[in-house]
N, C-alpha and C positions, 0 to 999 in steps of 0.2 A: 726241484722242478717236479710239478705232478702231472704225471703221465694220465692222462687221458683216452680211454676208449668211445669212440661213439656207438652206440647202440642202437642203429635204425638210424636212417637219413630220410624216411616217409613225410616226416611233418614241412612244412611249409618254412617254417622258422630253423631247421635241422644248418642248413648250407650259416645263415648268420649266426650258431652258437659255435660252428666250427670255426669260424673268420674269427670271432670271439677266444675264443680257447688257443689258437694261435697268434695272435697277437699279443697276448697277456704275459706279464713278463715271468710269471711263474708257475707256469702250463702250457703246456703240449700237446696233440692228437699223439698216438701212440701208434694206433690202427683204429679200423670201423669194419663193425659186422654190420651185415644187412644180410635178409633171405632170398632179396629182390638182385640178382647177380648184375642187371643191368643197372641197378640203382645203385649199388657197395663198389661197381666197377668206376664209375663217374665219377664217385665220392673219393675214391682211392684215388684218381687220376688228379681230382682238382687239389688234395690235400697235400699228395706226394709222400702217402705213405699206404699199408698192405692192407685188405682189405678180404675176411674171412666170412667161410659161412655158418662156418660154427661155433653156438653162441658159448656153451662149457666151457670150448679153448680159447676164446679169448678171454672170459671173465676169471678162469683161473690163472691164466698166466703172470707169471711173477715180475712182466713187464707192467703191470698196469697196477692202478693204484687207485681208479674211477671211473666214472663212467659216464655219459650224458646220454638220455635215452629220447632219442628222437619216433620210434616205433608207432604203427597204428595204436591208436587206445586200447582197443583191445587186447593186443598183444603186451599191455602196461604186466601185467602179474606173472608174465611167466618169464617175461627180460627181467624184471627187479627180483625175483626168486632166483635167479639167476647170479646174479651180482651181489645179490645177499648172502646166499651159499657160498661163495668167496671171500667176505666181508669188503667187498668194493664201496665204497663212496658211492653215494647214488645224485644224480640231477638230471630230473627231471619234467619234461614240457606236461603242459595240464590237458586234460585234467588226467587225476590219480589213477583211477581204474572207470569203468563203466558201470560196475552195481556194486552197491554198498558195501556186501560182504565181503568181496575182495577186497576191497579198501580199508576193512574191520582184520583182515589178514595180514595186510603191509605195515598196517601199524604196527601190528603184536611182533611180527618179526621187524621192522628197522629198529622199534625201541629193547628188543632181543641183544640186538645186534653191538648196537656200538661205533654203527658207523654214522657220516652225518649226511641227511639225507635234505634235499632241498625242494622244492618244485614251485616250477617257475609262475609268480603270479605276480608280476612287475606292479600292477597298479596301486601292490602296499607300498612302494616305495615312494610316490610321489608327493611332493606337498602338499600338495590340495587335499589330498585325503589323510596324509598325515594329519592335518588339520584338524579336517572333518571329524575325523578320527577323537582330537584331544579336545573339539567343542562337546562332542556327546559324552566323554569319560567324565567330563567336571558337571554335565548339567546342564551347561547353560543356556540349551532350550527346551527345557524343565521335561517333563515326559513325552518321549515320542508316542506319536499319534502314527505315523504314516511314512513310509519312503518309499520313493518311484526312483526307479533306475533304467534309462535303455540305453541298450546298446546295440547300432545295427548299420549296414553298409548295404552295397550292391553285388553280393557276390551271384546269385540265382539272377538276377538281373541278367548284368552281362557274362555267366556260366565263368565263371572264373575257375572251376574245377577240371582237369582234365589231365591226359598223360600220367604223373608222377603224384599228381597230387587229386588226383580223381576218386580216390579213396574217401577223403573227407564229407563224401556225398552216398555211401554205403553203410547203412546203420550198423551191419553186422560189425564194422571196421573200425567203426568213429563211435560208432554209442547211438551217436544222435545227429542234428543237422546243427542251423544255427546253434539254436542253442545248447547245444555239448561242443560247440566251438567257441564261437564268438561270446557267447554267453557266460563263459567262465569267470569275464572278469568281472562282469556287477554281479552275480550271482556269489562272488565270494567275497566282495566288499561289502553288499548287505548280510552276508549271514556273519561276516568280522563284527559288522556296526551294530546290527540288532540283537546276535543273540543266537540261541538255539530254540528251533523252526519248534509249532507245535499240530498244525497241518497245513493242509494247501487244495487249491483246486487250480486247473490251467487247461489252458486253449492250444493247439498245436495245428498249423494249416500246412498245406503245400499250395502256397500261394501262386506263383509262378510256374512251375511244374517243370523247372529247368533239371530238378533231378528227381527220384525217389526219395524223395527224406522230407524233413521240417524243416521251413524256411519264413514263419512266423510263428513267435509267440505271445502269450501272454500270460503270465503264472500270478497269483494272490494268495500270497502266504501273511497266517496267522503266527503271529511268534509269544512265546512264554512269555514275553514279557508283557503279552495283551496289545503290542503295536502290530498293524497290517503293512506287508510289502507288496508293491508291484514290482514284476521284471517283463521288461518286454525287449525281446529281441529280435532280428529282422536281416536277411538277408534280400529285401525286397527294398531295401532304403536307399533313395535315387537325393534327398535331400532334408535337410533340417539336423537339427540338435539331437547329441547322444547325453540327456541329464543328466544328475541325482539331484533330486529334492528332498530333504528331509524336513517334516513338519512337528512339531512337539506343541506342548500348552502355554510352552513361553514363546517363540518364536518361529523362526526359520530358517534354511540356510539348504543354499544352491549352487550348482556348479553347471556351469554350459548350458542351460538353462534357454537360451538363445545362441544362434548362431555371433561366437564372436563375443559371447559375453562369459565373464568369466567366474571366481567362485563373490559369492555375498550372504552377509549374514541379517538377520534381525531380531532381536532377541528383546524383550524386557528387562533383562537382566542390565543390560549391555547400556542402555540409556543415561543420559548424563545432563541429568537438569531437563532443560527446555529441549535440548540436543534428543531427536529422534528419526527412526528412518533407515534403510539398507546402510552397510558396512560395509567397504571392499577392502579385505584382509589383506594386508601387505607384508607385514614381519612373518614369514611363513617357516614351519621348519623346514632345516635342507633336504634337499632328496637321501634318501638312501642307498647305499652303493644298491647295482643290480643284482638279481639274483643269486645269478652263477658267481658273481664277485663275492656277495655274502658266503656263500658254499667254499669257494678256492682258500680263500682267509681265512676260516673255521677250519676247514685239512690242515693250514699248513701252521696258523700261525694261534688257531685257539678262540678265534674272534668270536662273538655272539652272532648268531642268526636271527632275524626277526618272523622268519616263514616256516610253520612246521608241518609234520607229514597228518597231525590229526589237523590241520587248515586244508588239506588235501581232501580228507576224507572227511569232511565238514560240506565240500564243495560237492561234491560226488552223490550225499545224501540229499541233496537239495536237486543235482539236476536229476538226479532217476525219480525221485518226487514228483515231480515234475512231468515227466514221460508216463509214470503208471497214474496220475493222477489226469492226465490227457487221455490216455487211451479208458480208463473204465468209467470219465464220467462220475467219478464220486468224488466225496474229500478223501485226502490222504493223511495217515496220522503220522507222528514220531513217537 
């Protein structure tokens, strides 16, 4: 059975990886620190187990075995140094750290380390980008040219931030707005798809002005491999489709795309005689377990992970990019 620690209950998703962790037939909460005593006290109550302020004694304690770090982003590097110094199992919600160099630090120590460290970025597990994924590895829409990604909701809208989770709208806290939240996940399935960034310029609004922070973007990134990306992300999105479109010299190929429609391809490759026109993939690969199940099966039983902690800090370089490529008005290099 692996004893789990949670590490911070601030995030949003904190309360579902503990319903997760307890139900799992081979893992436990063990206890959960939090700094916030009204926040570690609620957590302790709902969980039914003890709940400390001190992050040393719990990460050294020879009851625990791991960890899941739910913490502000910002406090990401000094919770994982924490649990690293221990040699804890580390899982943890994204993104990795808030500036680069931190996240140039986690790496040198988890892979120091020896422990196996996870962070959660669910959206590699799913088919459709599995897919996505295995059309681009083979080619078969010959050189990309282009990919547009958004992702965005109504949180600035109708303030969805407040009490416990009011922090996500505090830069010093979260990093960033939309996009150092909601943004993580196409921001790190284009830089999975495309490649390593080679610079960027981007737009950052406070459209709404529900909080102090970013709550529209728009970044265009150039990547090494001579393809441009869009990412556009939006807590100001009352309706419509969250894409990706990727476009190359042979084809194309699209996901959500429209409201209700789902992924398609068209390729030249792909054509068969007279037969031409969109494709709707149907043999898709299966999902892959969740994150945290990737992480718990690698503890316990040795399984392969599909998500690493430099996919972490791949993410990280790309949204602080992003931000100082917003705020000075210039290109930003790598």
């Amino acid at each position: 059975m692996l004893r789990i620690a949670m590490l911070g209950m601030a995030h949003v998703h904190a309360n579902g990886y503990g319903d997760h962790v307890q139900k799992h037939l081979e893992a436990k909460i063990q206890c959960i620190w939090d700094d916030d005593p009204a926040r570690g006290k609620a957590a302790s109550e709902r969980f039914g187990v003890s709940w400390y302020d001190d992050l040393d004694k719990v990460c050294g304690s020879n009851e625990v075995d791991a960890v899941v770090i739910n913490a502000p982003t910002s406090q990401h590097p000094q919770v994982m140094k924490a649990a690293l110094k221990h040699k804890k199992h580390i899982f943890t919600e994204k993104a990795l750290t808030v500036a680069t160099r931190d996240a140039d630090e986690i790496v040198e120590l988890v892979n120091k380390s020896g422990i196996k460290f996870m962070i959660s970025l669910p959206s590699r597990t799913r088919p459709e980008i599995l897919f996505m994924k295995q059309v681009l590895d083979k080619g078969l829409l010959g050189k990309i040219t282009l990919m547009r990604a958004r992702v965005a909701h109504m949180a600035a809208l109708d303030k969805w931030f407040h009490d416990g989770s009011a922090w996500f709208a505090d830069e010093k806290l979260a990093g960033g707005g939309a996009l150092f939240d909601l943004g993580c996940h196409t921001t790190d399935v284009m830089r999975w798809f495309m490649g390593e960034p080679k610079s960027m310029v981007a737009k950052i609004q406070n459209f709404a002005d529900a909080y102090p922070i970013d709550d529209n973007t728009v970044a265009v990134i150039e990547f090494k491999s001579g393809a441009l990306g869009i990412l556009d992300t939006s807590w100001v999105h009352r309706a419509g489709p969250n894409p990706y479109e990727i476009y190359g010299t042979d084809g194309y190929m699209g996901l959500n795309t429209a409201p209700n429609s789902g992924l398609v391809v068209n390729s030249t490759q792909l054509q068969m005689g007279e037969v031409q026109g969109y494709i709707n993939p149907t043999n898709l690969p299966k999902a892959l377990p969740m994150p945290i199940d990737q992480w718990i099966s690698a503890i316990l039983h040795g399984t392969p992970m599909t998500i690493t902690v430099e996919d972490g800090r791949n993410l990280t370089e790309l949204l602080e990019g992003t931000y100082q490529a917003a705020r000075s008005g210039k290109d930003v290099t790598f």
